[in-house]
C-alpha positions as a printed Julia matrix, in Angstrom:
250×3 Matrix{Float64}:
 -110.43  -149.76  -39.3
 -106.36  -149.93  -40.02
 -105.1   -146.88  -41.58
 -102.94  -147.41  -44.84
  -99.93  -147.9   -43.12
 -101.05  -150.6   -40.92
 -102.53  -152.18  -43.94
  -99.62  -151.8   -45.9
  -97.32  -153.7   -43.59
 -100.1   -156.23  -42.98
  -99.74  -157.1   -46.51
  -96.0   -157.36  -46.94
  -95.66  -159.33  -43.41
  -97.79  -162.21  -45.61
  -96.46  -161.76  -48.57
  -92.92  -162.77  -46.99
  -94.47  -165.41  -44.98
  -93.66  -169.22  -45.92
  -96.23  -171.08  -44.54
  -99.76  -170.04  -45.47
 -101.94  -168.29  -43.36
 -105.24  -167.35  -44.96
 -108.1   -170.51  -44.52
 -108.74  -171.25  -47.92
 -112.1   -171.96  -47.52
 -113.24  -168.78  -45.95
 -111.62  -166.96  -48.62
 -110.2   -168.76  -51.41
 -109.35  -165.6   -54.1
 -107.64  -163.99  -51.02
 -105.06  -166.92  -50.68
 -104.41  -167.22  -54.72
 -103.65  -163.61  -54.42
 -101.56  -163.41  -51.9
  -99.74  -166.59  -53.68
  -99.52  -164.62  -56.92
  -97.55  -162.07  -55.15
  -95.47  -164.17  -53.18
  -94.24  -165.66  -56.36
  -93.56  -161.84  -57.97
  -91.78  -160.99  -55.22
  -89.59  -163.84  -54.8
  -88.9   -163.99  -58.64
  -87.87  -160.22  -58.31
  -85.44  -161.08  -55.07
  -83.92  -163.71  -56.94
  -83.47  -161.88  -59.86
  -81.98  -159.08  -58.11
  -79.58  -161.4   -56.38
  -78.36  -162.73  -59.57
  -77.97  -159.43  -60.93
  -75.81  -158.25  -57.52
  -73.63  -161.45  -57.84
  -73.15  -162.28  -61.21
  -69.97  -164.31  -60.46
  -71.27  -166.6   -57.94
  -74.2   -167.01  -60.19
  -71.97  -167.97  -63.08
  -69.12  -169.96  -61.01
  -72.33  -172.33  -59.79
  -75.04  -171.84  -62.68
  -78.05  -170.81  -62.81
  -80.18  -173.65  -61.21
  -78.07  -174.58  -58.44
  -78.14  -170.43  -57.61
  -81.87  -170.1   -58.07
  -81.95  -172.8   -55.48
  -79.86  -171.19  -52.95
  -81.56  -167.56  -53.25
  -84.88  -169.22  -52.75
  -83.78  -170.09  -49.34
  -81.85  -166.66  -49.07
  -84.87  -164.63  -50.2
  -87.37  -167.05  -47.34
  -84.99  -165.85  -44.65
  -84.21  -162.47  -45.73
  -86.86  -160.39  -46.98
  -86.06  -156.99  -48.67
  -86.17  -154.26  -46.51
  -85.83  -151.48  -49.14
  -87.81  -151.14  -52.49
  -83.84  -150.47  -53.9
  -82.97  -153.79  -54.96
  -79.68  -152.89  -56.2
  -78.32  -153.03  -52.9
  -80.22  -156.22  -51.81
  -78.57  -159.65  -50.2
  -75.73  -157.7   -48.48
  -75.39  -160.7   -46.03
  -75.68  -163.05  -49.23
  -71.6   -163.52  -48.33
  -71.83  -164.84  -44.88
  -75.27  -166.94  -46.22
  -73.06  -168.9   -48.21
  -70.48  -169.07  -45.76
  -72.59  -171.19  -43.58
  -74.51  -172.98  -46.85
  -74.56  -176.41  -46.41
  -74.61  -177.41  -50.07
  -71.3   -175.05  -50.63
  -69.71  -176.76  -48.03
  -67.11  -177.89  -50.35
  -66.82  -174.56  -52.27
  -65.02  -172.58  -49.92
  -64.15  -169.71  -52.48
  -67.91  -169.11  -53.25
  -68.36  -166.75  -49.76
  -65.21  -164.96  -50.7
  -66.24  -164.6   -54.44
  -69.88  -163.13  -53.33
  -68.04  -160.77  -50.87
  -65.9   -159.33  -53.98
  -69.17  -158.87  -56.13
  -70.85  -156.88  -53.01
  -67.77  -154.57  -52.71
  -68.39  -153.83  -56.51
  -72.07  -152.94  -56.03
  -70.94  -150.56  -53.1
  -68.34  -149.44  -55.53
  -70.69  -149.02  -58.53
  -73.4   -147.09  -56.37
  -71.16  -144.94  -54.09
  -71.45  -141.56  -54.44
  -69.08  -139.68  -57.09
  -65.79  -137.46  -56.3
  -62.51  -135.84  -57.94
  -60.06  -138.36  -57.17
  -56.74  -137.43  -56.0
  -54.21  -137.54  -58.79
  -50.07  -137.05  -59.47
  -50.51  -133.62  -61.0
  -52.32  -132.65  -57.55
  -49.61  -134.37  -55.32
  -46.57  -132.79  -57.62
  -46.96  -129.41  -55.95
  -45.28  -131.13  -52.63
  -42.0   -131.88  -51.97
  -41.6   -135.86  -50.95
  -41.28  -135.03  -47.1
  -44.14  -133.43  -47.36
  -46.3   -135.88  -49.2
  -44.68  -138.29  -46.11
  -46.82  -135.96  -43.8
  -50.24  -135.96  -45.85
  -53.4   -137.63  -44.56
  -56.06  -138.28  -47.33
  -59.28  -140.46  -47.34
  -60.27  -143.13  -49.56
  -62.59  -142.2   -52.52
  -66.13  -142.36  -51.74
  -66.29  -145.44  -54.25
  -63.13  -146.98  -53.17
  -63.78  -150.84  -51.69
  -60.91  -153.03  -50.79
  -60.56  -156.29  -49.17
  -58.45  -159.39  -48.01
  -59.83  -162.38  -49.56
  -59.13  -166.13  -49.17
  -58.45  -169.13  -51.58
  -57.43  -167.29  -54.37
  -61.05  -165.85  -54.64
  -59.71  -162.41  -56.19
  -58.09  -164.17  -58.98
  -61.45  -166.8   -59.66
  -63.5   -163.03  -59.67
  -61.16  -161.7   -61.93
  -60.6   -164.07  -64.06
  -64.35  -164.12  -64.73
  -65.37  -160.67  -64.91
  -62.46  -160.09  -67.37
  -61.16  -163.43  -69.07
  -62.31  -164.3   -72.85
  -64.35  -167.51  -73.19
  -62.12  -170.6   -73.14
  -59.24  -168.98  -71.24
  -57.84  -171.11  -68.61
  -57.73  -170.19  -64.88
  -55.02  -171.69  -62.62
  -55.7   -170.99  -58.45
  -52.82  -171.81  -55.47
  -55.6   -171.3   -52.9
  -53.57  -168.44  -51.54
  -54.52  -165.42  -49.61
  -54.89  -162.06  -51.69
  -56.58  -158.51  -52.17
  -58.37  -156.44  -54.16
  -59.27  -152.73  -54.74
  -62.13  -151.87  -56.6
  -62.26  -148.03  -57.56
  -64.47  -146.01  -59.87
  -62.87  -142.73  -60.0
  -64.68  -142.07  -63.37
  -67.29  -144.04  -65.05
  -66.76  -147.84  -64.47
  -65.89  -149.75  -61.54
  -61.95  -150.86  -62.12
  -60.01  -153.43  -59.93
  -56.24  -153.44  -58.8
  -54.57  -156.52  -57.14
  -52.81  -155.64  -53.79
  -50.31  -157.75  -51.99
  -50.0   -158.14  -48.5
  -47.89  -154.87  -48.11
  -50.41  -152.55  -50.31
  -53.34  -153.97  -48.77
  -51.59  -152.69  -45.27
  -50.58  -149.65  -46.44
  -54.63  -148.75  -47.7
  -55.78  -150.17  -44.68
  -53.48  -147.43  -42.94
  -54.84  -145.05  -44.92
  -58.35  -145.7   -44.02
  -57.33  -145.88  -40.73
  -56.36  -142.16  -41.01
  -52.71  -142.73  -41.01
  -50.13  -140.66  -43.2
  -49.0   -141.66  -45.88
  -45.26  -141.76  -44.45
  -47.12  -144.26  -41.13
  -48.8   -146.04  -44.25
  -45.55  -147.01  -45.51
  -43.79  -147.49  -42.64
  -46.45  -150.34  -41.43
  -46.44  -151.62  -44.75
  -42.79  -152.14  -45.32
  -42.28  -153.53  -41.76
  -44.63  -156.81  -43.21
  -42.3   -157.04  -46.23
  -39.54  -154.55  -46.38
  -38.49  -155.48  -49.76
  -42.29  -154.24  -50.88
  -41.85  -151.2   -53.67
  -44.28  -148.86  -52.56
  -42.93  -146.38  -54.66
  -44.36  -148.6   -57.75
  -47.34  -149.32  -55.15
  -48.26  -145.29  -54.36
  -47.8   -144.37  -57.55
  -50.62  -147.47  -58.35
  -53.15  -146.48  -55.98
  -53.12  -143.0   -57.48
  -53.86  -143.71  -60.77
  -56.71  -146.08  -59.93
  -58.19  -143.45  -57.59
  -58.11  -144.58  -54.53
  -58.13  -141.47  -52.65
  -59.07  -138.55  -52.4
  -57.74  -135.48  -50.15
  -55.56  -134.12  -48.97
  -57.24  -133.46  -45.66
């Protein structure tokens, strides 16, 4: 006889299946069953995904999105009863969507909503700030190495997707948006409370990206201001800091 366990994944493995499996005739209450909580469970998965991309759900509405997480949730069960975290490769699924061929911001969009649930569920920390960075004298600060907060996300997006996700997680109804389909990034911090965003150019996405890398801040620059040495990172540093992007010093 299977033990629980064995019986447990028995159920789940039909649960997630497409096709049925059970002969309705032999047992016909078995089948609705298993029906009944094929449809919870794929009402719950969709509903999750709509709750962990809001802005892909609201750039496409609601029908066309149920329609796409239906074949999302067929080919990518949950793995984890924490559904907060579900459809992490929801991005690259839309990347190779057929219907949103001809939305080529959507993938980028959904990969800015996933770095804010990673944001928004990341562990907390003290976040390094200017009172905390005053006690050293600038050619030291040149020499520190910190890390990124815990909750810190940042990426390098495409087609003006960081400006389409902020413009509708932040603009008032009615407000127009205007895109260049240009290359951009975004940092997504939640040093206290809520997740906040700050838009990097190309030189204070490099210099973070340093950073992570477990550069200095003095290499951070220097990499950064040889791919635009006209970039302030003075004005940039001083940015980062306040939003909480690190924490440190090591």
């Amino acid at each position: 006889m299977p033990d629980l366990q064995q019986f447990q994944r028995e159920l789940a493995h039909r649960i997630a299946e497409r096709r049925q499996t059970i002969d309705a005739e032999r047992d016909p209450a078995l089948r609705i069953a298993l029906q009944v909580h094929r449809n919870t469970v794929m009402k719950a998965l969709i509903d999750a995904l709509t709750a962990n991309y809001p802005t892909v759900a609201a750039l496409v509405g609601q029908e066309w999105f149920d329609a796409c997480a239906r074949e999302y949730v067929g080919a990518h069960p949950a793995r984890t009863p924490a559904l907060v975290l579900y459809g992490e490769s929801f991005p690259s699924f839309l990347a190779e969507f057929e219907p949103a061929a001809d939305l080529p911001y959507l993938s980028e969009v959904a990969r800015i909503d996933r770095l804010w649930i990673e944001a928004h569920t990341a562990r907390d920390a003290a976040a390094l700030n200017a009172s905390a960075l005053a006690q050293f004298d600038s050619s030291a600060i040149f020499s520190l190495r910190v890390e990124l907060h815990p909750a810190a996300r940042m990426g390098w997006f495409k087609h003006s997707a960081a400006t389409i996700w902020i413009h509708h997680r932040t603009a008032t109804a009615g407000a127009e948006l205007e895109v260049d389909d240009r290359e951009e990034g975004l940092l997504l911090t939640r040093p206290v409370g809520a997740v906040d965003h700050t838009s990097l150019d190309r030189a204070g996405f490099l210099f973070l990206d340093r950073i992570r890398s477990g550069a200095s801040f003095g290499d951070a620059a220097t990499a950064a201001l040889e791919s635009d040495r006209h970039a302030n990172l003075a004005r940039c540093f001083a940015q980062l800091v306040n939003a909480g992007a690190f924490v440190g010093p090591l």
